[in-house]
KOLKEVO-453615 format. One line per 3 residues: number of its first residue (from 1); for each residue z, y, x of C-alpha. Coordinates in steps of 0.05 Angstrom, whole numbers, m for minus. Layout:
NUM) Z/Y/X ~ ... .
END
This chain:
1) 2022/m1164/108 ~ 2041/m1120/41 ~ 2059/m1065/91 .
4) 1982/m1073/107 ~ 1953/m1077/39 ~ 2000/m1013/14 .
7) 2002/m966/76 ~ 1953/m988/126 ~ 1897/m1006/85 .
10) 1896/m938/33 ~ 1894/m895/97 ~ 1832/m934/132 .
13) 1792/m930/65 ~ 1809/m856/60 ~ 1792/m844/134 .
16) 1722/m892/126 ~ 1700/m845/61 ~ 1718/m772/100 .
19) 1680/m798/160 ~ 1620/m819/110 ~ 1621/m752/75 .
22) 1625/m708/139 ~ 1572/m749/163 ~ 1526/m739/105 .
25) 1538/m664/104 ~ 1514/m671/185 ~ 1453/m710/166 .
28) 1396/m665/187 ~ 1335/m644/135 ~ 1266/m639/155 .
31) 1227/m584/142 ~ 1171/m600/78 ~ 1110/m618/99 .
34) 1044/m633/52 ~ 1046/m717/28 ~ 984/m715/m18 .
37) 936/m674/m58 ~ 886/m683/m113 ~ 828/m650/m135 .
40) 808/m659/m216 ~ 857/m718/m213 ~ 820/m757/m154 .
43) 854/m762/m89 ~ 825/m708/m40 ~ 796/m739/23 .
46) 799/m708/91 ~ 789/m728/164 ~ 864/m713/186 .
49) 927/m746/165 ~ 957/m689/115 ~ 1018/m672/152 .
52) 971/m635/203 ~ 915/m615/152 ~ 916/m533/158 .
55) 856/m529/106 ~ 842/m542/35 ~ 770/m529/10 .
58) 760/m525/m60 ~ 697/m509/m105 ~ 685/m447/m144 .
61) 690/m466/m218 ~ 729/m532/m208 ~ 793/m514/m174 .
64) 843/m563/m210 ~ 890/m590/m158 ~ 960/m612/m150 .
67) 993/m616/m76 ~ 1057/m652/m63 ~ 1107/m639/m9 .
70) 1160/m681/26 ~ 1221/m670/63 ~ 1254/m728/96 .
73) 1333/m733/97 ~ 1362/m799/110 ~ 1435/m795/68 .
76) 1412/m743/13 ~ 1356/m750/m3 ~ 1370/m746/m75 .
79) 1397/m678/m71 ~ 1344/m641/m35 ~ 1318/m595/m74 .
82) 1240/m549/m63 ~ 1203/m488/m76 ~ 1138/m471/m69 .
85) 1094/m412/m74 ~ 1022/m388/m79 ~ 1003/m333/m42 .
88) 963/m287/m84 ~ 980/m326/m143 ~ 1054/m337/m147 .
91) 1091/m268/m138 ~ 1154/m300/m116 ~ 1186/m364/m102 .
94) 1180/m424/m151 ~ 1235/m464/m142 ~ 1221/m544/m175 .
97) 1286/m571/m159 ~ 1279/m645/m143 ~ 1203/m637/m165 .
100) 1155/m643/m107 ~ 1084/m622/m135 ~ 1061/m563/m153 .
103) 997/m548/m197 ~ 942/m498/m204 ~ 870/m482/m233 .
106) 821/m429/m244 ~ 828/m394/m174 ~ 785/m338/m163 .
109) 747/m341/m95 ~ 788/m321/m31 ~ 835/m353/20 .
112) 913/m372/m10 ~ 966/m390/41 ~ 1009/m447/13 .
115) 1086/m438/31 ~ 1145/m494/22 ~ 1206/m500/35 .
118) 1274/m549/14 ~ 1346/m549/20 ~ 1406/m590/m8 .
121) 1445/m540/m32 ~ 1408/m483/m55 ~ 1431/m439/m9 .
124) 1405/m453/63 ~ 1331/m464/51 ~ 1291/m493/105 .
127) 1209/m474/107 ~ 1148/m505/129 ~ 1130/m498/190 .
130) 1059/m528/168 ~ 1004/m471/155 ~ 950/m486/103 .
133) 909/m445/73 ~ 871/m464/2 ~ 804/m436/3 .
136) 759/m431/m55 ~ 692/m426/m35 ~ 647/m361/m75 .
139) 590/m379/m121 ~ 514/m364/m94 ~ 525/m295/m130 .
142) 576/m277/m93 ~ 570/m282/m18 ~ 541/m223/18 .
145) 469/m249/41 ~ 451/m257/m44 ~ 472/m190/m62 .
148) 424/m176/9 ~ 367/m212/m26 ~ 384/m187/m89 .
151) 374/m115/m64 ~ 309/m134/m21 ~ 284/m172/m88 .
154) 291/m115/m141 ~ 264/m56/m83 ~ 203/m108/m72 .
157) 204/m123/m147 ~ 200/m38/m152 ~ 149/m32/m91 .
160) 96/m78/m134 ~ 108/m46/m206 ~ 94/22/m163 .
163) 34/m12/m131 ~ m2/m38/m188 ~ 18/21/m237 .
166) m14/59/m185 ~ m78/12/m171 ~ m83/23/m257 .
169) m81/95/m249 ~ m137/93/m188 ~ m175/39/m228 .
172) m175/79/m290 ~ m192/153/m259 ~ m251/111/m222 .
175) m276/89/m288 ~ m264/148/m321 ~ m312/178/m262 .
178) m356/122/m260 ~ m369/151/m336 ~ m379/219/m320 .
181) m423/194/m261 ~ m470/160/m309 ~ m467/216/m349 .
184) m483/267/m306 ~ m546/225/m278 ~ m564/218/m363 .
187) m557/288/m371 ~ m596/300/m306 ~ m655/249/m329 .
190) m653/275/m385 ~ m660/359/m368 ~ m704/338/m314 .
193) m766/302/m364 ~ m750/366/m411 ~ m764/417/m359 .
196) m825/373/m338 ~ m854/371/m407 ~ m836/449/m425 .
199) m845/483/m361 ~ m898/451/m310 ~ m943/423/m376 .
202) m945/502/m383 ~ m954/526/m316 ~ m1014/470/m318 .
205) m1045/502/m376 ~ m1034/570/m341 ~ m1069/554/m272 .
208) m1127/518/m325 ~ m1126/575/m361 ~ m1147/627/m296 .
211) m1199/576/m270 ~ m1229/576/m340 ~ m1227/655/m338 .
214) m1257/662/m275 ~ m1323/621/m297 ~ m1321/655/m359 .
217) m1316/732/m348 ~ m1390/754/m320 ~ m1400/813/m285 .
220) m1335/809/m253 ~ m1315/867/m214 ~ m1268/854/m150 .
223) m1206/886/m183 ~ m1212/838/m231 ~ m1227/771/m184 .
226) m1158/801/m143 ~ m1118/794/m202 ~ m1134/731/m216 .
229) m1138/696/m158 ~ m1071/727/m154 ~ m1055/694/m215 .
232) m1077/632/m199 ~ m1043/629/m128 ~ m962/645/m156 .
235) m981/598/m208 ~ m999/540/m162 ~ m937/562/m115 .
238) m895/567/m184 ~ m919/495/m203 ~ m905/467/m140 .
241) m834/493/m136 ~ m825/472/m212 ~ m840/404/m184 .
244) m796/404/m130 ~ m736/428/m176 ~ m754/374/m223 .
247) m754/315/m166 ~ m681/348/m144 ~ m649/340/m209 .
250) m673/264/m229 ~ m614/224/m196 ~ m661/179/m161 .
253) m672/238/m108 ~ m605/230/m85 ~ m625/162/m48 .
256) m646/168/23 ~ m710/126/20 ~ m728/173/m40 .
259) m724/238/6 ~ m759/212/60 ~ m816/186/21 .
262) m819/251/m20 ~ m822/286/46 ~ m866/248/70 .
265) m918/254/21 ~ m902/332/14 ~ m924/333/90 .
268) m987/286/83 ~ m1013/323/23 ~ m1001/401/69 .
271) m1041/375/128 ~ m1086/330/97 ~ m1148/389/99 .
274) m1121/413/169 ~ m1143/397/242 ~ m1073/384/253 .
277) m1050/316/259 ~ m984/295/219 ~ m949/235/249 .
280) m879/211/220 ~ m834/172/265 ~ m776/134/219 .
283) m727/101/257 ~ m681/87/191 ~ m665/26/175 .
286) m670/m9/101 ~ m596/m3/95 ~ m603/71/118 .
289) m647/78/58 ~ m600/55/11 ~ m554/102/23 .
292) m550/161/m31 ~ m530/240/m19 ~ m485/279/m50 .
295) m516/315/m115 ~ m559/371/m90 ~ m556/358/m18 .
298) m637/322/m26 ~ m658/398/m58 ~ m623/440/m1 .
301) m656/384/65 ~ m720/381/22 ~ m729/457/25 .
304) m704/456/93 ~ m759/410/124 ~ m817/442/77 .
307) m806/515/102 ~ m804/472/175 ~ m869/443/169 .
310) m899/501/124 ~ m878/543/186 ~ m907/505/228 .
313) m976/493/193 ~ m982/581/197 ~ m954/598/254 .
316) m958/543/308 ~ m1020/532/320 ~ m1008/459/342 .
319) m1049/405/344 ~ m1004/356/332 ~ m935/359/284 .
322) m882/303/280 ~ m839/292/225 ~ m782/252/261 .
325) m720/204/233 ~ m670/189/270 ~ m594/154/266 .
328) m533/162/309 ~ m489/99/298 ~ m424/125/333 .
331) m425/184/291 ~ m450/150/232 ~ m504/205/226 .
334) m570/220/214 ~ m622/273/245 ~ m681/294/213 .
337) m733/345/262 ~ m799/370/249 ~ m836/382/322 .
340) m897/413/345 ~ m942/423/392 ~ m958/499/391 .
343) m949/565/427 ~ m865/561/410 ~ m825/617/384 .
346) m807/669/418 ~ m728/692/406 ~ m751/768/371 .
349) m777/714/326 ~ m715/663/311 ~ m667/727/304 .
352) m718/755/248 ~ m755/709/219 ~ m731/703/140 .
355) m752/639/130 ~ m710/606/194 ~ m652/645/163 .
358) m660/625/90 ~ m660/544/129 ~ m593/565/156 .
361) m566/591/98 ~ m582/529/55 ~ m550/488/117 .
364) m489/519/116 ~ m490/498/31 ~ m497/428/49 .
367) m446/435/118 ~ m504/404/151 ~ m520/430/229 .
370) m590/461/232 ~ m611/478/306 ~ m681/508/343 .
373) m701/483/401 ~ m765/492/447 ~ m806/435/468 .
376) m811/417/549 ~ m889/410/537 ~ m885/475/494 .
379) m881/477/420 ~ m823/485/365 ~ m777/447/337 .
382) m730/445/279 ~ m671/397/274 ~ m618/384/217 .
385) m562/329/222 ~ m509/309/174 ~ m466/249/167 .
388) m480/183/122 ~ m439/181/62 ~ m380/116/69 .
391) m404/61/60 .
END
């Protein structure tokens, strides 16, 4: 028995504690894998257990978190030992020792791989097999489709400080026009009652004056009753003209329904002592009527249709003369003829005659088409067109 207790008994306890070490030193150690995380202190909640979580979303601007890792060894536990590292953040290992968590805060936006790894005695180091990957998400400002909106805003924000800097410059150069219009119709009011008052109250007094003359001059000779029925037949043409001139430069000759009733008068009062019947035809419509010409155009058609009808009245020899109105819609036009009745015109006549030339002339001022054309019944007639201003 002491033999026991002094040889045997040593030798089995050595033999027990060799076999406990070597068995230790054989114990396998598990690679780390992720135990737990928090976010701002609070646990962070997911839908998988956290050894097979590959994922860690975080919020831009409140990134605190803390992650803890595990290995699991079975005899030495208590001297495994970890590192840890970043990604992006951590340049190199960090090595805790015994520490399992690691911290972090204020990450920018992006995607960080998360590495571990443990051993148990610093030298043979055993890594995670586990991949996760901590992303912080971007702010609004920074993902791609609101620097897309951003760009779209500040062009559209451009295309309407363009448009309505532009719609002020068009709104002010159409006052500013507007100004000179109503000025220029002032200033034509205004020359046109002056030239009345100082030029046909004289040429009044003039053709007064002759008629007076020629009851007061006895014993007249012929050379004498010439001159002034000369005198008093250019001053009657010179006072209607003056008349005519004066209508074309008061701004209410510029409407339509002005001309037409000028004209219409002008051709009433020329065959009202003839055996020629004047008929006017007016297929215009009030809104036709309403429509104005461009300054000067009423002076140039007015002249136009009175050599017409004046032409017409000498040469003709009609019966009948039409003063006719009409309107093409799908041209937005107008035509305006003066027809007759009489013998016609024979084509020695249109290639010489001054006064069809002078009408063409004055058409060509106004870019209006001015055409002759011979009746199927016989006669003349005499047609200008032109457009309708927009309306």
């Amino acid at each position: 028995m002491n033999y026991f207790f002094k040889i045997l008994f040593p030798s089995c306890l050595v033999a027990c504690l060799f076999l406990q070490n070597r068995t230790t030193e054989a114990s396998p150690i598990n690679p780390p894998q992720l135990n737990r995380v928090w976010l701002d202190g609070q646990p962070y909640r997911c839908d998988t257990a956290m050894s097979a979580i590959s994922r860690i979303s975080l919020p831009y601007g409140n990134n605190f978190f803390t992650v803890e890792f595990i290995s699991i060894s079975y005899r030495n536990q208590h001297k495994l030992q970890y590192g840890h590292k970043l990604v992006g953040i951590d340049s190199s290992w960090v090595f805790s020792g015994n520490q399992r968590r690691a911290s972090y805060a204020n990450l920018g936006p992006g995607t960080y791989p998360l590495k571990m790894k443990v051993s148990s005695d610093g030298l043979n180091w055993i890594e995670s097999a586990q991949e996760i990957n901590v992303v912080v998400t971007p702010p609004f400002w920074a993902v791609w489709w609101y620097h897309i909106l951003l760009i779209a805003f500040i062009f559209l924000l451009l295309a309407v400080i363009y448009k309505v800097r532009v719609n002020a410059a068009i709104k002010q150069v159409l006052e500013i026009a507007e100004i000179r219009k109503k000025e220029a119709e002032s200033l034509r009011v205004m020359m046109a009652q002056d030239f009345h008052d100082e030029m046909g109250n004289k040429l009044a007094s003039i053709i007064v004056l002759v008629s007076t003359l020629q009851l007061l001059i006895k014993d007249k000779n012929k050379e004498v009753q010439k001159a002034l029925s000369r005198i008093e037949v250019s001053s009657k043409q010179l006072f209607d003209g003056t008349k005519s001139f004066i209508w074309s430069i008061n701004p209410k000759s510029d409407q339509i329904s002005e001309i037409t009733s000028y004209i219409n008068n002008f051709g009433s009062e020329l065959f009202e002592h003839t055996p020629i019947e004047f008929l006017v035809v007016d297929n215009f419509t009030e809104r036709d009527k309403q429509v104005s010409l461009p300054v000067g155009f009423s002076r140039q058609l007015f002249f136009i249709l009175k050599e017409a009808m004046t032409n017409a009245l000498v040469h003709s020899k009609a019966k009948n003369i039409k003063l006719i109105y009409d309107v093409d819609k799908t041209k937005n036009g107008f035509a305006i003829s003066v027809e007759d009745d009489g013998k016609g015109v024979s084509s020695e006549q249109l290639a010489s005659s001054r006064g069809l030339n002078n009408m063409k002339s004055r058409a060509i001022k106004i870019n209006y088409n001015l055409s002759f054309y011979h009746n199927p019944d016989g006669g003349f007639g005499v047609r200008i067109e032109g457009e309708f201003p927009k309306r």
